[in-house]
DOVEXGU-757832 format. One record per residue (C-alpha): y, x, z; residue in three letters. Coordinates in steps of 0.001 Angstrom, whole numbers, plus 500000, padded with zeros to 6 digits. Each point is the difference from the previous one (the first is absolute). Example, Ala and Ser with C-alpha at 12.3 -4.5 7.8 and 13.67 -1.06 7.14 Angstrom:
2
<r><v>495500</v><u>512300</u><w>507800</w><aa>Ala</aa></r>
<r><v>503440</v><u>501370</u><w>499340</w><aa>Ser</aa></r>
This chain:
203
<r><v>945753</v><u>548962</u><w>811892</w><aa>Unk</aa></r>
<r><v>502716</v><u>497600</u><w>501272</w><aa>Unk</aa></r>
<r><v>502564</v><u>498129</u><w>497552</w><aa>Unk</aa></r>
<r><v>502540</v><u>502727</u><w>501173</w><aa>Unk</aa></r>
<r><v>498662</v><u>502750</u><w>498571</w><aa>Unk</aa></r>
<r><v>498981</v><u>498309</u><w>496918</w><aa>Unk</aa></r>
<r><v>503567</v><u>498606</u><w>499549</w><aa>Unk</aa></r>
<r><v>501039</v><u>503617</u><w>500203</w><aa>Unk</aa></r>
<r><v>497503</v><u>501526</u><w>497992</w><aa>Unk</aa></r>
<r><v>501425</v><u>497792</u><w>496757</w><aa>Unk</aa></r>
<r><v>502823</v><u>501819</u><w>500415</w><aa>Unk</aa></r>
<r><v>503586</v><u>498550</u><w>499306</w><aa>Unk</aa></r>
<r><v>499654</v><u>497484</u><w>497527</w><aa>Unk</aa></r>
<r><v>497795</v><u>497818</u><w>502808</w><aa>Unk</aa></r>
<r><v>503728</v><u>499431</u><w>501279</w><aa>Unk</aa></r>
<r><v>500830</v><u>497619</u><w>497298</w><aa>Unk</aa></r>
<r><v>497082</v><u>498538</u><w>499769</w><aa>Unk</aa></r>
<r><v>500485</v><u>498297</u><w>503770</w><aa>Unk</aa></r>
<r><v>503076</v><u>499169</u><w>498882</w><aa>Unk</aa></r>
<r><v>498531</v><u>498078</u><w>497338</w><aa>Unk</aa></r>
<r><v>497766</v><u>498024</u><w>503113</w><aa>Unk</aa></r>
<r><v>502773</v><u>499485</u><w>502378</w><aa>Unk</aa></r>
<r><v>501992</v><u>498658</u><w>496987</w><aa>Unk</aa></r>
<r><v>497132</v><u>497410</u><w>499114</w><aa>Unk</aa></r>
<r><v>499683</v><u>499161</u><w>503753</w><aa>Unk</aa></r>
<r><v>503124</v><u>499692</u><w>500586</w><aa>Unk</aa></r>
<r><v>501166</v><u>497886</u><w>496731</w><aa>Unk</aa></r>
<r><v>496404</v><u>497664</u><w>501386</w><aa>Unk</aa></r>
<r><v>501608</v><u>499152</u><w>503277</w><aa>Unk</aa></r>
<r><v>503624</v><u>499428</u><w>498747</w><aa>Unk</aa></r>
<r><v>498787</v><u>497716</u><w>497031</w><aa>Unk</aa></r>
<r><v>497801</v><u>497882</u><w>502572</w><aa>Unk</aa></r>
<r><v>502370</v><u>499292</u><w>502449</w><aa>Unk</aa></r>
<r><v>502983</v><u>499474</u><w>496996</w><aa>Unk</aa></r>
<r><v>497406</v><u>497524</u><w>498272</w><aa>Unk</aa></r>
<r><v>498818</v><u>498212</u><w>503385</w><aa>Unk</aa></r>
<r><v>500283</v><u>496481</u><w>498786</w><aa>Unk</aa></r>
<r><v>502285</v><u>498980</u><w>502044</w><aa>Unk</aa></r>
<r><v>502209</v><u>502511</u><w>498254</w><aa>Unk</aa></r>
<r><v>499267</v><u>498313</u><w>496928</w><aa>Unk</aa></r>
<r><v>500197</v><u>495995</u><w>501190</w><aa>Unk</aa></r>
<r><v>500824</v><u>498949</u><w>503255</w><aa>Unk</aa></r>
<r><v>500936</v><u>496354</u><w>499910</w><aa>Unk</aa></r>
<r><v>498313</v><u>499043</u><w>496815</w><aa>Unk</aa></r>
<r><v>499308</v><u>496511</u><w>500966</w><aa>Unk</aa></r>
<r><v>503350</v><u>499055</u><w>501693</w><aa>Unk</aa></r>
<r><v>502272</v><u>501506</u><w>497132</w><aa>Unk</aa></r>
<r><v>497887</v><u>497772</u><w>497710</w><aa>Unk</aa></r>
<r><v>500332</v><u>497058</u><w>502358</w><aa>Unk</aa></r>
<r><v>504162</v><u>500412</u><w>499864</w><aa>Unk</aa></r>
<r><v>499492</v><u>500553</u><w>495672</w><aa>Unk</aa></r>
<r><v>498140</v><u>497069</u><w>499601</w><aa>Unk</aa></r>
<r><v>502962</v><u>497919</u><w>502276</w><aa>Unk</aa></r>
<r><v>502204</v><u>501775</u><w>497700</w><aa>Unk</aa></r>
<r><v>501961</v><u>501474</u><w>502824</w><aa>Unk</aa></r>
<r><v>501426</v><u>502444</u><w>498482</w><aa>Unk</aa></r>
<r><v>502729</v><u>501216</u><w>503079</w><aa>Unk</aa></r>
<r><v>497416</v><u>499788</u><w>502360</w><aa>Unk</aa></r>
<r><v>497619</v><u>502226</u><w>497858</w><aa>Unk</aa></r>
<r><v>502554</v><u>502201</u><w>499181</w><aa>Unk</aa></r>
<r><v>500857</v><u>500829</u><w>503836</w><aa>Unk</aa></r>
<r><v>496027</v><u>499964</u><w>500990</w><aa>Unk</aa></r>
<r><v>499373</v><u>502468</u><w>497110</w><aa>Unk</aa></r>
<r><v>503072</v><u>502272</u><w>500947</w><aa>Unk</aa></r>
<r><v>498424</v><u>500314</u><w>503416</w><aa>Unk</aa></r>
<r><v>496380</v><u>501049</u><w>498902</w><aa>Unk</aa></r>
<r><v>499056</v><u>503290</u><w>499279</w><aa>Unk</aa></r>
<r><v>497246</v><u>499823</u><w>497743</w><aa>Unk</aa></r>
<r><v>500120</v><u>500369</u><w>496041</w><aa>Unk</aa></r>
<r><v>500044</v><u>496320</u><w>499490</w><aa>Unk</aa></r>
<r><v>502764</v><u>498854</u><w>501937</w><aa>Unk</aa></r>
<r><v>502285</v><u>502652</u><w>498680</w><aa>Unk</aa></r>
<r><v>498970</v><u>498948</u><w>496072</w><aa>Unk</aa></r>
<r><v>500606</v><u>496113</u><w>501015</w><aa>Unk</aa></r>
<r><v>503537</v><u>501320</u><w>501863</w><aa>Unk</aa></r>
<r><v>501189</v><u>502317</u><w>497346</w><aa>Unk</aa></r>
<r><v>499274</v><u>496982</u><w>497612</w><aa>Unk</aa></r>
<r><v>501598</v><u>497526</u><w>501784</w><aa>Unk</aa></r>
<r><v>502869</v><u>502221</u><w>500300</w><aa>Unk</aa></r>
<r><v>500379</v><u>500736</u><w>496375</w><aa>Unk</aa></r>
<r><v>501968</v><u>497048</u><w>498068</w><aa>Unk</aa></r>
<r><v>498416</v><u>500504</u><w>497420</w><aa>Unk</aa></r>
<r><v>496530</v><u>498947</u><w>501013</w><aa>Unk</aa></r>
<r><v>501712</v><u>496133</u><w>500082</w><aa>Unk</aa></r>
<r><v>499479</v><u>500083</u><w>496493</w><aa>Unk</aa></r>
<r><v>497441</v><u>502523</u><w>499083</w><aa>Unk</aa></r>
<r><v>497814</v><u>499362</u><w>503390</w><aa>Unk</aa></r>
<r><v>497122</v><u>502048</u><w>498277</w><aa>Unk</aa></r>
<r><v>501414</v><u>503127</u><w>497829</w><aa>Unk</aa></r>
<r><v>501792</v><u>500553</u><w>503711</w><aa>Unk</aa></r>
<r><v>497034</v><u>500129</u><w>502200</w><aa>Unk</aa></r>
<r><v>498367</v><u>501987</u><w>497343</w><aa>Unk</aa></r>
<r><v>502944</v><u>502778</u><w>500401</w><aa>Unk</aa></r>
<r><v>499518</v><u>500351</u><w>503638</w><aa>Unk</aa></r>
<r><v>496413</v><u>499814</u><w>500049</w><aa>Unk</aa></r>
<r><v>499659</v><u>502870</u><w>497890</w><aa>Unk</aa></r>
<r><v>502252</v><u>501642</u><w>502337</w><aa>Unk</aa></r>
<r><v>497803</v><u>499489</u><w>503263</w><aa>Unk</aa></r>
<r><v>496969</v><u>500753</u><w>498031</w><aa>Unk</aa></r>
<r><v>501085</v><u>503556</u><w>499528</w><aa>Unk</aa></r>
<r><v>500306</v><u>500352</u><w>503283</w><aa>Unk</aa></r>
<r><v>496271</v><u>499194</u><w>500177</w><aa>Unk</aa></r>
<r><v>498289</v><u>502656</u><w>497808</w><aa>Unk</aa></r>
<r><v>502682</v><u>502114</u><w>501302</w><aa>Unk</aa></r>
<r><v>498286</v><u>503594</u><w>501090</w><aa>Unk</aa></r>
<r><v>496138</v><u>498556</u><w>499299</w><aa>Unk</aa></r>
<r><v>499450</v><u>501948</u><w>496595</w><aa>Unk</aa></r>
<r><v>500957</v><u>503541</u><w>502394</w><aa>Unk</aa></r>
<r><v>496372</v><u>499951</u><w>501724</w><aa>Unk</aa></r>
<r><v>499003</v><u>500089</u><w>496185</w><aa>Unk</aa></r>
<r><v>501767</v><u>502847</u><w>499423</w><aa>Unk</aa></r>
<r><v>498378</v><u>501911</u><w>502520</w><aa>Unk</aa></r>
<r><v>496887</v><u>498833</u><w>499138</w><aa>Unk</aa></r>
<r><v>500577</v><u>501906</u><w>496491</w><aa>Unk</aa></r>
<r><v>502269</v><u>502977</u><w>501410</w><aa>Unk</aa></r>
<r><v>497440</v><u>501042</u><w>502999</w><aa>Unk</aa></r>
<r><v>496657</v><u>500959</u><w>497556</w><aa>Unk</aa></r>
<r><v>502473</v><u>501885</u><w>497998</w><aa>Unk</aa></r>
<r><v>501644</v><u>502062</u><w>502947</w><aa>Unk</aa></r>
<r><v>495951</v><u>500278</u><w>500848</w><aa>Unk</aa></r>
<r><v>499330</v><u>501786</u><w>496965</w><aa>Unk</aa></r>
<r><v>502808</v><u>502441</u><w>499702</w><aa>Unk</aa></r>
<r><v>498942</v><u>500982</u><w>503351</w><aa>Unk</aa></r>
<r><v>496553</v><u>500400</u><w>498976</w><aa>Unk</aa></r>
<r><v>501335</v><u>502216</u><w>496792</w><aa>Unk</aa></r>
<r><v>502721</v><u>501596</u><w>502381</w><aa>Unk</aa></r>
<r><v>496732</v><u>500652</u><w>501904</w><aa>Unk</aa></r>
<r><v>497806</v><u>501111</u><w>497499</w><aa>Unk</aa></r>
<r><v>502589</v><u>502764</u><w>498812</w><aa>Unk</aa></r>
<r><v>499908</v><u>501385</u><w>503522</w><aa>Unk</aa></r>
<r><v>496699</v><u>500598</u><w>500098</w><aa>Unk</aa></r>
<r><v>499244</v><u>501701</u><w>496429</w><aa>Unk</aa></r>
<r><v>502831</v><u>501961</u><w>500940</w><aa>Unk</aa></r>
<r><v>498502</v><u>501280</u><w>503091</w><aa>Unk</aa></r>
<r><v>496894</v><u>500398</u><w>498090</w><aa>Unk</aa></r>
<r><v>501205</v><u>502048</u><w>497275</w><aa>Unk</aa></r>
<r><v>501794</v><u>502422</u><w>503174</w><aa>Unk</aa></r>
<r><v>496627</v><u>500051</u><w>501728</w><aa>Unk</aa></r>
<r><v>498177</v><u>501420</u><w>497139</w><aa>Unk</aa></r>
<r><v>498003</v><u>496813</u><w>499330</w><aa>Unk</aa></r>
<r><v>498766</v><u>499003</u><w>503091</w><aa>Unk</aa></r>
<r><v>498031</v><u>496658</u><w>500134</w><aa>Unk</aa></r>
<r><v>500239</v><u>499034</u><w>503231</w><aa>Unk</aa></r>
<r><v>504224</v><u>499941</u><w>499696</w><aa>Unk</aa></r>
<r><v>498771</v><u>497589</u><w>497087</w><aa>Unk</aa></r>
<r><v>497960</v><u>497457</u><w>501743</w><aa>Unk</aa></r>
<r><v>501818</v><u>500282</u><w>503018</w><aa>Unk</aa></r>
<r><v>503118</v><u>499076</u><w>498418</w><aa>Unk</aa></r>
<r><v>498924</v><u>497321</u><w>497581</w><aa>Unk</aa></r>
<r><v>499424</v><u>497455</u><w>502518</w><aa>Unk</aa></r>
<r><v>503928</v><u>500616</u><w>501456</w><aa>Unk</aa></r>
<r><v>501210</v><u>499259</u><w>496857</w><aa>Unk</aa></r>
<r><v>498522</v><u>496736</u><w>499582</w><aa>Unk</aa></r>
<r><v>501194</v><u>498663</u><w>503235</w><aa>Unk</aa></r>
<r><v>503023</v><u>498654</u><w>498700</w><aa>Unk</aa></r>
<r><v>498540</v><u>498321</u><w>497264</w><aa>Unk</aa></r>
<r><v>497823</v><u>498415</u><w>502916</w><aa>Unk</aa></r>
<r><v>502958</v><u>499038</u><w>501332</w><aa>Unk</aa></r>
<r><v>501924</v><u>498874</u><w>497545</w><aa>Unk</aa></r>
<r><v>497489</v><u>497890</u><w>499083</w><aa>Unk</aa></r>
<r><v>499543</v><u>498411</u><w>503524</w><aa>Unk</aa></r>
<r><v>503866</v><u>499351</u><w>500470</w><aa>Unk</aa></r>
<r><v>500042</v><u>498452</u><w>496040</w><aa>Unk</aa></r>
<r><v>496726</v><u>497405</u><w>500344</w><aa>Unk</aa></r>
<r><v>502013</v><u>497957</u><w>503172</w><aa>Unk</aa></r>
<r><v>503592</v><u>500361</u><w>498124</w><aa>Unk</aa></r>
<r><v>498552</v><u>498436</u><w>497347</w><aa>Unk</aa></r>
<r><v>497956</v><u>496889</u><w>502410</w><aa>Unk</aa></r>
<r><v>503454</v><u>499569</u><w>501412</w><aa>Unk</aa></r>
<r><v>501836</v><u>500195</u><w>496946</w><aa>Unk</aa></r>
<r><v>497717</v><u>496994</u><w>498555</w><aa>Unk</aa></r>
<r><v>499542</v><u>498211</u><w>503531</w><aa>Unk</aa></r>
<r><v>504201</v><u>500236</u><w>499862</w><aa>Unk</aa></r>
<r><v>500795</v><u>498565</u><w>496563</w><aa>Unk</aa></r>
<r><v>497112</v><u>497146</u><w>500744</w><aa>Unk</aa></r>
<r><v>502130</v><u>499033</u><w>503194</w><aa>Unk</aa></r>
<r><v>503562</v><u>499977</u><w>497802</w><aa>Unk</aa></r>
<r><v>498278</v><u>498354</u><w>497403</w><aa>Unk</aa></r>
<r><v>498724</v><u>496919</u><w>502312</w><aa>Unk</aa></r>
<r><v>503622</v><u>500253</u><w>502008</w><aa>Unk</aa></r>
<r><v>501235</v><u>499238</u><w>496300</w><aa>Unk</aa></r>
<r><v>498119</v><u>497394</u><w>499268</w><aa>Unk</aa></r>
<r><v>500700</v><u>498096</u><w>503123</w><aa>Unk</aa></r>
<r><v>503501</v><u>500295</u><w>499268</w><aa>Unk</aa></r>
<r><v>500062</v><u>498942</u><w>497085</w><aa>Unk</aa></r>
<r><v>497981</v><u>497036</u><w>500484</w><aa>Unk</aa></r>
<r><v>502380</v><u>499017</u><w>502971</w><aa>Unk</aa></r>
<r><v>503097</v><u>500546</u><w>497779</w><aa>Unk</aa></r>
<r><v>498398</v><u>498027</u><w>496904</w><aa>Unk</aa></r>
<r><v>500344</v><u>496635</u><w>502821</w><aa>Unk</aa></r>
<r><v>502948</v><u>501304</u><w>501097</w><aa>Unk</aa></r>
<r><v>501589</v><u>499682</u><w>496311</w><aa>Unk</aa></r>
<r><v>497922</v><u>496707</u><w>499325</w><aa>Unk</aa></r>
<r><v>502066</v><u>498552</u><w>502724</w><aa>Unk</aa></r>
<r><v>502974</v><u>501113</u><w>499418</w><aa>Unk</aa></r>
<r><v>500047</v><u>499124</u><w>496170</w><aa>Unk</aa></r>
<r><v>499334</v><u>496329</u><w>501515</w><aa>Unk</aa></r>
<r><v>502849</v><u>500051</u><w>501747</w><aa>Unk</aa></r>
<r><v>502032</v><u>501288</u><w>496651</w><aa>Unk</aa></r>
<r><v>498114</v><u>497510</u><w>497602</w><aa>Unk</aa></r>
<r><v>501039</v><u>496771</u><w>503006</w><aa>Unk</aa></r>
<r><v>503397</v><u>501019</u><w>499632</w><aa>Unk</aa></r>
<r><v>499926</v><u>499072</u><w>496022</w><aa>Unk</aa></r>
C-alpha cells in the first residue's frame, strides 16, 4: 500500500496534519538562513578595531552599511544622543530589540509539535465513530470492526510522525537563537566597555 492511499484512507484531518510538517520545514529553512552568522556578525573584528580607536564617525558609517544584527545595534546607538551619556542602558534598548528578531517564529515548530498528535487523535476518534457506526448498521459484523480499526489509527500515526521532528527543530531552533544571543551580547558587552572609555577620558 503506497503513502497515497494511506494519506487518503485517514481521511480529512491528515490535511492539517501536513500542514503542521510543511510549517516546521518551512519555519527550519527560514530560521537557518535568517540566523546564518553572518546575519548575526559580519565585521566583528573591524567594528571593534574602529571602538577601541574610539572612532566613533567612522564606526558609525561602517555600521550603517552592514547588515547584520550587530552593526545595526552599534548604528542605532551611535545615532541615539543619548547613548553619550548613558553608553550602556542605550545599547541595552536596542539589543533587546534585535534579539526579538532572533527567537522571532522559532517557538511555531513547537506548536506543531503539540497541535499535530492532537489533530492525530481526533482523527483516530473521528475514525473510531465511523466504524462502530457502520458496525451497529451491519448488524455486528466483525470484520467492519477490525478492518476499520487500523484506519482510524493512521492519523494518530501520523500525527505523531509530523510532531517528533517539529519538536527536534523546535529545540535545534531555540539552541541556534540562544548561541546567536550570546555572541551578541558578548560582542556588545566590548562594544560598551569601549565606549564608556571614551565617556570616562572625557572627565
Amino acid at each position: 500500500m503506497d503513502i497515497f492511499t494511506i494519506f487518503t484512507k485517514g481521511g480529512i484531518v491528515m490535511y492539517p496534519i501536513l500542514l503542521c510538517s510543511v510549517v516546521s520545514v518551512a519555519i527550519l529553512l527560514e530560521r537557518l538562513f535568517a540566523l546564518r552568522k553572518s546575519r548575526i556578525i559580519a565585521n566583528r573584528d573591524l567594528l571593534m578595531h574602529l571602538a577601541e580607536k574610539h572612532s566613533w564617525d567612522e564606526l558609525r558609517e561602517t555600521a550603517k552599511r552592514g547588515s547584520d544584527l550587530f552593526s545595526r545595534v552599534i548604528y542605532m546607538t551611535l545615532s541615539d544622543p543619548s547613548s553619550e551619556s548613558e553608553p550602556e542602558k542605550i545599547t541595552e534598548i536596542y539589543a533587546k530589540k534585535v534579539t526579538e528578531e532572533i527567537y522571532s517564529h522559532t517557538s511555531i515548530p513547537g506548536v506543531m509539535a503539540t497541535l499535530s498528535p492532537l489533530l492525530g487523535l481526533l482523527g483516530t476518534v473521528l475514525g473510531m465513530i465511523r466504524i462502530f457506526n457502520k458496525f451497529t448498521e451491519a448488524g455486528g459484523n466483525p470484520m467492519i470492526l477490525a478492518g476499520g480499526i487500523w484506519e482510524a489509527l493512521i492519523t494518530t500515526a501520523a500525527g505523531l510522525t509530523v510532531a517528533i521532528p517539529s519538536l527536534i527543530i523546535y529545540r535545534y531552533l531555540t539552541y541556534i537563537a540562544e548561541k546567536s544571543v550570546g555572541e551578541l551580547e558578548f560582542s556588545l558587552e566590548k562594544f560598551v566597555i569601549f565606549r564608556g572609555v571614551k565617556e570616562n577620558g572625557n572627565k
